[in-house]
ZAROVEX-436627 format. One record per residue: residue in one letter; residue number from 0; x, y, z of N, C-alpha, C in turn. Coordinates in Angstrom, 2 decimals, decimal comma. Example, Ala and Ser with C-alpha at 12.3 -4.5 7.8 and 13.67 -1.06 7.14 Angstrom:
2
PAPA resn resi      nX      nY      nZ     caX     caY     caZ      cX      cY      cZ
PAPA    A    0   13,19   -5,69    7,80   12,30   -4,50    7,80   13,20   -3,30    7,80
PAPA    S    1   12,85   -2,25    7,08   13,67   -1,06    7,14   12,90    0,03    7,87
% end
This chain:
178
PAPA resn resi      nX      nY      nZ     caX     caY     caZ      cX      cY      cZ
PAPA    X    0  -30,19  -58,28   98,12  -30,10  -56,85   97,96  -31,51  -56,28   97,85
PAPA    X    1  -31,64  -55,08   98,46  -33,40  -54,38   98,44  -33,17  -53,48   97,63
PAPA    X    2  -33,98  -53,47   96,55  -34,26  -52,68   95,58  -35,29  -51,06   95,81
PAPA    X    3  -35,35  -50,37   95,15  -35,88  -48,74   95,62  -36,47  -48,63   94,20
PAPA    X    4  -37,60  -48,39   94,28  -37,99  -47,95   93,09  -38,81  -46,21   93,52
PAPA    X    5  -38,39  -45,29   92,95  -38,67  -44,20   93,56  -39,99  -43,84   92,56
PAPA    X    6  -41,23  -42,97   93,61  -42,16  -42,68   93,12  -41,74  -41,73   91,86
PAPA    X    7  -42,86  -42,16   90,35  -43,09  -41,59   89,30  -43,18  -40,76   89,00
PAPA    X    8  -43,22  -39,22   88,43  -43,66  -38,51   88,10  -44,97  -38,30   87,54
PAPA    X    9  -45,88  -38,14   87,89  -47,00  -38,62   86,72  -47,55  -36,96   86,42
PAPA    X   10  -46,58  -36,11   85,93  -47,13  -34,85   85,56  -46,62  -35,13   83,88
PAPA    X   11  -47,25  -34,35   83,30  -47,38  -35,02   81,78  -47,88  -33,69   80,81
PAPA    X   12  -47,16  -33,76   79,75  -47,58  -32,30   79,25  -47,49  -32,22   77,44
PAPA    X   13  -47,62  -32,32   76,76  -48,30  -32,03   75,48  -46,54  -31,46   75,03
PAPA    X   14  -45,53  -31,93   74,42  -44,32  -31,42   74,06  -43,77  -31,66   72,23
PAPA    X   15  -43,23  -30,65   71,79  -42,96  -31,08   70,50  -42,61  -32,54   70,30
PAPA    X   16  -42,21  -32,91   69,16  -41,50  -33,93   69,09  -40,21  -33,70   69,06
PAPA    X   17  -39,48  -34,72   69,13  -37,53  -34,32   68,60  -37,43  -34,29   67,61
PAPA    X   18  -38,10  -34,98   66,49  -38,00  -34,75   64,90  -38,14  -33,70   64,67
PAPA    X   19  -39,45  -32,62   64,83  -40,45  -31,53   64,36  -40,56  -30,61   65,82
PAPA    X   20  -39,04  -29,88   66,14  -39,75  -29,13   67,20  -40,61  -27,99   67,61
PAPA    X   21  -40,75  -27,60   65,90  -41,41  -26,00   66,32  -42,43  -26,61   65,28
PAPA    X   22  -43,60  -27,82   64,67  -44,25  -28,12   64,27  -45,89  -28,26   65,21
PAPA    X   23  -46,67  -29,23   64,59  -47,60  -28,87   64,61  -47,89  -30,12   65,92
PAPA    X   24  -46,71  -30,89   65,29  -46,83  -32,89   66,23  -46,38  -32,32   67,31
PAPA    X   25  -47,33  -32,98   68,39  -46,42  -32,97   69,91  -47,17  -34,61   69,88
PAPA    X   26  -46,34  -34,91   71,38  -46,19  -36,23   71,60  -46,75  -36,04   73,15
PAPA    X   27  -46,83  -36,59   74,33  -47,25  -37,28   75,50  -45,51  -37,18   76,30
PAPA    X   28  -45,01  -36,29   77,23  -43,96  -37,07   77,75  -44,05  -36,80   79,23
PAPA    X   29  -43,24  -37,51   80,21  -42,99  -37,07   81,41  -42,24  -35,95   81,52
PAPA    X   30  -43,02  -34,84   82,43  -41,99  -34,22   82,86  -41,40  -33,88   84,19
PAPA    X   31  -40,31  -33,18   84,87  -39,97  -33,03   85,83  -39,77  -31,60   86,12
PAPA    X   32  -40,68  -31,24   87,72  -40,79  -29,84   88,12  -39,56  -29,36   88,15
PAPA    X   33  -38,24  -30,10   88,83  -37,06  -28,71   88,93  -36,41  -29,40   87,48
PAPA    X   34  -35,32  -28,32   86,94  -34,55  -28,53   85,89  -33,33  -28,26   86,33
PAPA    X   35  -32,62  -29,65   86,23  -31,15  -29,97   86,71  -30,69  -28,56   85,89
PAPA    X   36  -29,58  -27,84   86,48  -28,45  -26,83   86,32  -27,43  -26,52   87,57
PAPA    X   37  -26,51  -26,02   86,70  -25,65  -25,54   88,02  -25,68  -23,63   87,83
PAPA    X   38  -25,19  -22,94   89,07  -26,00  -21,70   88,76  -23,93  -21,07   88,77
PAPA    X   39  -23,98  -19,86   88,26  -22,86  -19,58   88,22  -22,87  -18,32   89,50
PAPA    X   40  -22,37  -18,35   90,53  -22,44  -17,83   91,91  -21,33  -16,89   92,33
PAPA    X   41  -19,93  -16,52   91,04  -18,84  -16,09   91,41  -18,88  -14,80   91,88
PAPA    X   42  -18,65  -13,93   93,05  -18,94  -12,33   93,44  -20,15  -12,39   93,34
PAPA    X   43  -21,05  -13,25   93,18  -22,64  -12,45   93,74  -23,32  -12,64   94,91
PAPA    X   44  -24,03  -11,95   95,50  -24,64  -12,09   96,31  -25,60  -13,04   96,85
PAPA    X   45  -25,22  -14,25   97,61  -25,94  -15,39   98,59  -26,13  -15,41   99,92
PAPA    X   46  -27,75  -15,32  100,30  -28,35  -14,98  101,44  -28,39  -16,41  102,28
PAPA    X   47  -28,48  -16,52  103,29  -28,12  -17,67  104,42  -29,34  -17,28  105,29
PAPA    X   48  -29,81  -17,75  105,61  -31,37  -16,99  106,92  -31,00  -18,39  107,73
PAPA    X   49  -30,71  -17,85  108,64  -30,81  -19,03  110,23  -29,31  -18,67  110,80
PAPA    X   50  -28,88  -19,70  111,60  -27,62  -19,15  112,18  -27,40  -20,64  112,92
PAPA    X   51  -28,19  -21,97  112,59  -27,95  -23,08  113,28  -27,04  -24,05  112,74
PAPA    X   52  -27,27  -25,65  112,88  -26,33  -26,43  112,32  -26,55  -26,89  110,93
PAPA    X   53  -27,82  -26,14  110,50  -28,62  -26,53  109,38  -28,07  -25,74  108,18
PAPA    X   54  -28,24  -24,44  108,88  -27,52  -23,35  108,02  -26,30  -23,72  108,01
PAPA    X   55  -25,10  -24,11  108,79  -24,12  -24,12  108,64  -23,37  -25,22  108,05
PAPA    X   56  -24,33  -26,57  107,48  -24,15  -27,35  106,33  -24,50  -26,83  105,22
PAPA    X   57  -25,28  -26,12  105,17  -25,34  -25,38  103,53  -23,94  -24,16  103,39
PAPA    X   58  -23,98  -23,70  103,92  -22,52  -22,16  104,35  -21,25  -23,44  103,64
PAPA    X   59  -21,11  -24,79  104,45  -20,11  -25,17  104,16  -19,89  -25,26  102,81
PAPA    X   60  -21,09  -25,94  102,05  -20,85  -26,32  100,53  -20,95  -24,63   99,94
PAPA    X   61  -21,63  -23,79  100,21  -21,79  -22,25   99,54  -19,98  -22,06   99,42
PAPA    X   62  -19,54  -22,17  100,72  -17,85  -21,63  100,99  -16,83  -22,12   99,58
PAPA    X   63  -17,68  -23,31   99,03  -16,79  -24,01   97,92  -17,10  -23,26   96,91
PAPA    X   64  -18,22  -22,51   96,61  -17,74  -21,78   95,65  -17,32  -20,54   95,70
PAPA    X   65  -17,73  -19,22   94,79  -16,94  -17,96   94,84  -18,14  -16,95   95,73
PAPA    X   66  -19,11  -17,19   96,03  -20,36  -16,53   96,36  -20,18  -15,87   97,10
PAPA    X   67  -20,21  -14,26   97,19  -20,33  -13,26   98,28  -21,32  -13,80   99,03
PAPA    X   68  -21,25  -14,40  100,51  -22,06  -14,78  101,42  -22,98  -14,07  102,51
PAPA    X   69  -23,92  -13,90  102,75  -24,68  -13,17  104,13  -25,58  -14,17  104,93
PAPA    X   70  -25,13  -14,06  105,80  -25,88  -15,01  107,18  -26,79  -13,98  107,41
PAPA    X   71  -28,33  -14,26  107,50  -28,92  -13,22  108,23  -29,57  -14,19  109,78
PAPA    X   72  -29,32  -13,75  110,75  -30,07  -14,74  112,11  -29,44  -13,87  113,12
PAPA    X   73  -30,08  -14,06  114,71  -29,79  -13,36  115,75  -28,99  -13,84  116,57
PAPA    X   74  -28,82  -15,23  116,55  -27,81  -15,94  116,93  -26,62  -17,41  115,86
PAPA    X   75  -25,34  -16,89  116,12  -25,01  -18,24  115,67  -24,49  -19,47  116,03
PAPA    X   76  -24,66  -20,02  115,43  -23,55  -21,57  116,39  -22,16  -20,94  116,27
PAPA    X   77  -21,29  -22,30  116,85  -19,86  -22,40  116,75  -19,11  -22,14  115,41
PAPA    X   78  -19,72  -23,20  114,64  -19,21  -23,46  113,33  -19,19  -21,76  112,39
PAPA    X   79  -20,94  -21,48  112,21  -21,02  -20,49  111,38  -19,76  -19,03  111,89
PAPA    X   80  -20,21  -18,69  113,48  -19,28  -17,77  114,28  -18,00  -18,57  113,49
PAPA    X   81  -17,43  -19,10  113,60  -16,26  -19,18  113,20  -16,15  -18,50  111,70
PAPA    X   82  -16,80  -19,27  110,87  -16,77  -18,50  109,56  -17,00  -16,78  109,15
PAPA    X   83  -17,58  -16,07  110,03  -17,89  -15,15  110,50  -16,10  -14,69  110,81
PAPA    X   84  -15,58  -14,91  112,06  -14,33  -14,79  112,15  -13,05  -14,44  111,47
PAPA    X   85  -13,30  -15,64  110,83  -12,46  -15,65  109,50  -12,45  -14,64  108,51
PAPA    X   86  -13,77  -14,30  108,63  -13,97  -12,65  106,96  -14,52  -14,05  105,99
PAPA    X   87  -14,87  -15,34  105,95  -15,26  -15,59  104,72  -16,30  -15,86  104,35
PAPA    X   88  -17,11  -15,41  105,87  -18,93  -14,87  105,02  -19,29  -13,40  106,36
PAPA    X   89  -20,51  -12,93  105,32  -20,69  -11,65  106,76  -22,24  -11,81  107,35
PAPA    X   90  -22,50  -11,14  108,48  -23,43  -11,28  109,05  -24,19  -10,34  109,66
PAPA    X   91  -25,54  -10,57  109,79  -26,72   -9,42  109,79  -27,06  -10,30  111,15
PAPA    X   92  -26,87   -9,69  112,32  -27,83  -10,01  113,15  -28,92   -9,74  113,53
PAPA    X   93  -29,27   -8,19  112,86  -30,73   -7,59  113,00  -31,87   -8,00  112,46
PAPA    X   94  -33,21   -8,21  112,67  -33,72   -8,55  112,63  -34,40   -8,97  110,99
PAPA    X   95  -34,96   -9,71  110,23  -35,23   -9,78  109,10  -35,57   -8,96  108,27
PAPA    X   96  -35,45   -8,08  106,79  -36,66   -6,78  106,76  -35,97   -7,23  104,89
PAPA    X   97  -37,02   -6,69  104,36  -37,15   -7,04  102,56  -35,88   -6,48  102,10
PAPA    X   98  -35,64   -5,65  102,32  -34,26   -5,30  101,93  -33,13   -5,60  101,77
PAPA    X   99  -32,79   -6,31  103,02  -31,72   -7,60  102,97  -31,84   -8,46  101,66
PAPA    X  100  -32,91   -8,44  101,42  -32,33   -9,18   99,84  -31,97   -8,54   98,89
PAPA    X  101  -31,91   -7,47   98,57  -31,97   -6,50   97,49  -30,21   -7,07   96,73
PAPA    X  102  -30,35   -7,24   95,57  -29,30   -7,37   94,98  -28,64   -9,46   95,43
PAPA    X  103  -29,60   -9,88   95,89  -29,13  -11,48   96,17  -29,82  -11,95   94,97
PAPA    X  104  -28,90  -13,51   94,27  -29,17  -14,18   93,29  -30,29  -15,44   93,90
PAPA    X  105  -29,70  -15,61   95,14  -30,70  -16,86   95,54  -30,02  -16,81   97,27
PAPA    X  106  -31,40  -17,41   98,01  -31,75  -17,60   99,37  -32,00  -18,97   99,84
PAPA    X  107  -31,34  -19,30  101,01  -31,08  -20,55  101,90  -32,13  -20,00  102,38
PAPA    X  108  -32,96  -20,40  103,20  -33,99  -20,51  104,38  -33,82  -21,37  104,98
PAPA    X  109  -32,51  -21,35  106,16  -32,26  -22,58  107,09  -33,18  -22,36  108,35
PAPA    X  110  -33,54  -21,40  108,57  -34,13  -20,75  109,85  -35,05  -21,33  110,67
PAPA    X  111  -36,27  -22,49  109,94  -37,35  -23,30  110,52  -38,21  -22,35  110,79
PAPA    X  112  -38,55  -21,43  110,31  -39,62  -20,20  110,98  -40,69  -20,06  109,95
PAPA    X  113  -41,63  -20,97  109,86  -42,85  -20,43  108,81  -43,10  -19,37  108,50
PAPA    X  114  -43,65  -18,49  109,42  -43,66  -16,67  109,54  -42,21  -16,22  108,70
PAPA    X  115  -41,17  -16,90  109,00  -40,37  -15,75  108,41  -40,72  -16,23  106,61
PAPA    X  116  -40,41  -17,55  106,26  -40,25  -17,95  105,38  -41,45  -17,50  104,52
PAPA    X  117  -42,63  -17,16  105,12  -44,01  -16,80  104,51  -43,22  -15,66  103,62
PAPA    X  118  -42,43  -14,23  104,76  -42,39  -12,95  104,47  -41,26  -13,01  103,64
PAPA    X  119  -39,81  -14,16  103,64  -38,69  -14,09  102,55  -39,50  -14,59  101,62
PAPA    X  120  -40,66  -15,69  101,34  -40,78  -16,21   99,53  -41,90  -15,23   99,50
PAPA    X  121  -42,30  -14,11  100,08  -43,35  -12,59   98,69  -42,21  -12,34   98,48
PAPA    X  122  -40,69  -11,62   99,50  -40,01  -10,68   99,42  -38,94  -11,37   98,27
PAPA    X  123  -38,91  -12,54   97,70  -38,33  -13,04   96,99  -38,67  -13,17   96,00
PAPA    X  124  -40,09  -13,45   95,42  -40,47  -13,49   94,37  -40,85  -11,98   94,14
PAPA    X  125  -40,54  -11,12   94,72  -41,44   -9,84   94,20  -39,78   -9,34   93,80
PAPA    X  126  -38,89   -9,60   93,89  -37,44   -9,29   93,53  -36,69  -10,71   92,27
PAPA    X  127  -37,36  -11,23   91,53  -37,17  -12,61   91,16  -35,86  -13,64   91,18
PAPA    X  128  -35,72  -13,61   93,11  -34,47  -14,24   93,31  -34,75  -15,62   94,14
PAPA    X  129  -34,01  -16,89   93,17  -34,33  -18,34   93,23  -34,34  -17,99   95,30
PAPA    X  130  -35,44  -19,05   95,61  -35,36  -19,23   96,93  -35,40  -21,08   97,11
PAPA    X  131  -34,87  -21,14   98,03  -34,70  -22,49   98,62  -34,88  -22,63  100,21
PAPA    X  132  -36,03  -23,66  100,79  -36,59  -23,67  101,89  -35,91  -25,23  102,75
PAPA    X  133  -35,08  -25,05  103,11  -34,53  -26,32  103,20  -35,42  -27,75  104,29
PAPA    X  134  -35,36  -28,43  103,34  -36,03  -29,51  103,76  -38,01  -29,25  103,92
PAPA    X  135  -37,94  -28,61  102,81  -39,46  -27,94  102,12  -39,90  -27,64  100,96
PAPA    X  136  -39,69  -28,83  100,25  -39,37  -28,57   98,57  -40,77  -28,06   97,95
PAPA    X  137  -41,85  -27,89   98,84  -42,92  -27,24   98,02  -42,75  -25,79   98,44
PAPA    X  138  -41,63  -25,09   98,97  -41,91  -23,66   98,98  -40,49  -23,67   98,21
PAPA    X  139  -39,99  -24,60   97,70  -38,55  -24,07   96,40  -38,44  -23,57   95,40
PAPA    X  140  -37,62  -23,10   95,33  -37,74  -22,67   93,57  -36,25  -23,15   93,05
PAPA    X  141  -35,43  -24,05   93,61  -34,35  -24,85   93,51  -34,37  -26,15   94,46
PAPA    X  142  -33,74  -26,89   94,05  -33,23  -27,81   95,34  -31,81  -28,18   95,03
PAPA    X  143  -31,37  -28,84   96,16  -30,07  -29,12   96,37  -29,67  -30,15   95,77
PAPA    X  144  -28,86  -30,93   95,15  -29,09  -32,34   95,04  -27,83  -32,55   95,90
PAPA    X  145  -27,82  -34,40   96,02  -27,16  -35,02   96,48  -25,33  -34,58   95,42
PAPA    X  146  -24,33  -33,98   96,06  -23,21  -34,37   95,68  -22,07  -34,96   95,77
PAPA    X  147  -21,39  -35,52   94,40  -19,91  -36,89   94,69  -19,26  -35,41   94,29
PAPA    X  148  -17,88  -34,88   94,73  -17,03  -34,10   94,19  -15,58  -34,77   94,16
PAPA    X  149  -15,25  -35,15   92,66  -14,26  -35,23   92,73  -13,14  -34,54   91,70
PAPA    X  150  -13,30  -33,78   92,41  -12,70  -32,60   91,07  -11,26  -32,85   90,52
PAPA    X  151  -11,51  -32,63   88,67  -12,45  -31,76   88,34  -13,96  -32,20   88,12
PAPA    X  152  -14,29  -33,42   88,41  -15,50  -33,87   87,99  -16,64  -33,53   88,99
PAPA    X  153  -17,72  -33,46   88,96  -18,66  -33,00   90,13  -20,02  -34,10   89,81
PAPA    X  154  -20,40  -34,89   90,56  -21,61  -35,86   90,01  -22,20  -35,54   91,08
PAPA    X  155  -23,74  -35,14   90,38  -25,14  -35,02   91,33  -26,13  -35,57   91,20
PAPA    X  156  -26,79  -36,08   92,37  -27,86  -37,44   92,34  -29,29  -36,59   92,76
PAPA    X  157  -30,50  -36,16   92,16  -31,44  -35,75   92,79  -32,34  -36,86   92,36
PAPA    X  158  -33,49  -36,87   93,26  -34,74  -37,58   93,20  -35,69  -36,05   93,19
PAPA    X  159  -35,39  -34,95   92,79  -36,20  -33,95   92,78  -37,17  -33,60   94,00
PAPA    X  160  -36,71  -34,08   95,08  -37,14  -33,68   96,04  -37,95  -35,07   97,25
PAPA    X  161  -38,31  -35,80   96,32  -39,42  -36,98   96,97  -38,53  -37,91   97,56
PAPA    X  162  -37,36  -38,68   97,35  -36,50  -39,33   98,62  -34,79  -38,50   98,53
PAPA    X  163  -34,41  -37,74   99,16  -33,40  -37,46   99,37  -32,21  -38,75   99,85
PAPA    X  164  -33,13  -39,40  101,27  -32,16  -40,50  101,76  -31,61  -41,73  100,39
PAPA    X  165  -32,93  -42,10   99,24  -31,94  -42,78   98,19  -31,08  -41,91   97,09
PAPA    X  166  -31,09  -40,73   97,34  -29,99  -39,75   96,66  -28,89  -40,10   97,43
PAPA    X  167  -28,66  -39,97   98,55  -27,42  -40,11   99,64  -27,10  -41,20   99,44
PAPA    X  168  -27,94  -42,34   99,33  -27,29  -43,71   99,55  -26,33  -43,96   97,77
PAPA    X  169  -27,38  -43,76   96,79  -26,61  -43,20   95,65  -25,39  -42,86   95,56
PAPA    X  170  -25,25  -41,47   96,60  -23,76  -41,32   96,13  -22,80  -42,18   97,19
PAPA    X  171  -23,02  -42,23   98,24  -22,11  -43,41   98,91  -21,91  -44,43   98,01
PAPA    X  172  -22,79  -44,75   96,91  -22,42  -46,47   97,03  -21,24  -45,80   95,52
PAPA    X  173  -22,02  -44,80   94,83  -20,56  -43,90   93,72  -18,93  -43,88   94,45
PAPA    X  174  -19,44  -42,86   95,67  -18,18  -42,75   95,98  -17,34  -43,95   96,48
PAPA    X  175  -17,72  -45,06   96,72  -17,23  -46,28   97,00  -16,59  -46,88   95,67
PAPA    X  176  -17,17  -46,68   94,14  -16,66  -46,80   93,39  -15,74  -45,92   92,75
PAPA    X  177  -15,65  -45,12   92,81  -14,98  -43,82   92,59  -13,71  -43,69   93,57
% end
């Protein structure tokens, strides 16, 4: 069997202790840039930017929860058009502009467009709504993790961004036990 040992964190930061947390002792610990949560998404507003097969693996898992959805892109595939169809997400084919975000909790950037993604993360942080650059975890301000769903239970595997593929293999070898 081949073993994975995934690169370290070596960011490190001066933190209370658990005994004494609002004291004077701090201790040495590792820490980690994103902080596991789940976001509560029911009726609010979730932005989609692209219209390809990329976007339309994220749309699929968005569809599972309650999230008022918006595709913004000029063209779509099969899949997304279908969802479109249906009424169970809507779509902006016009061209990108700051406004489109106004009132969104958080943004997909499936699109692959540097230029655009430059002009959604000002127009995102100047509105303070989580953005996510898919498959670009240094322009995130979330990431995705790997998920097992077996509801009601939901188990998620991140490596915080640095190997996704041993997140995936993770949950295959779960869901094999599971």
């Amino acid at each position: 069997m081949t073993y994975y040992r995934a690169p370290q964190n070596k960011q490190q930061h001066k933190t209370a202790s658990p005994e004494n947390l609002y004291g004077p002792e701090t201790e040495t610990r590792e820490t980690f840039p994103f902080f596991p949560a789940f976001v509560h998404v029911t009726g609010k507003k979730v932005i989609v930017l692209g219209g390809g097969e990329v976007a339309a693996g994220k749309l699929r898992l968005l569809l599972r929860s309650q999230a008022d959805i918006t595709v913004i892109a000029p063209e779509l595939c099969t899949d997304i058009a279908t969802m479109v169809d249906t009424g169970a997400i809507r779509w902006e084919a016009a061209p990108f502009v700051d406004t489109m975000l106004n009132g969104a909790v958080m943004i997909f950037d499936a699109a692959d467009d540097m230029h655009l993604t430059r002009r959604v993360k000002v127009a995102a942080k100047r509105r303070n709504i989580l953005l996510n650059v898919v498959d670009k975890t240094e322009h995130c301000d979330f990431i995705v993790p790997a998920i097992l769903d077996r509801a009601p239970v939901m188990v998620t595997i991140s490596t915080g961004g640095c190997a996704p593929a041993l997140a995936r293999i993770i949950r295959q070898r779960l869901e094999t036990t599971l």
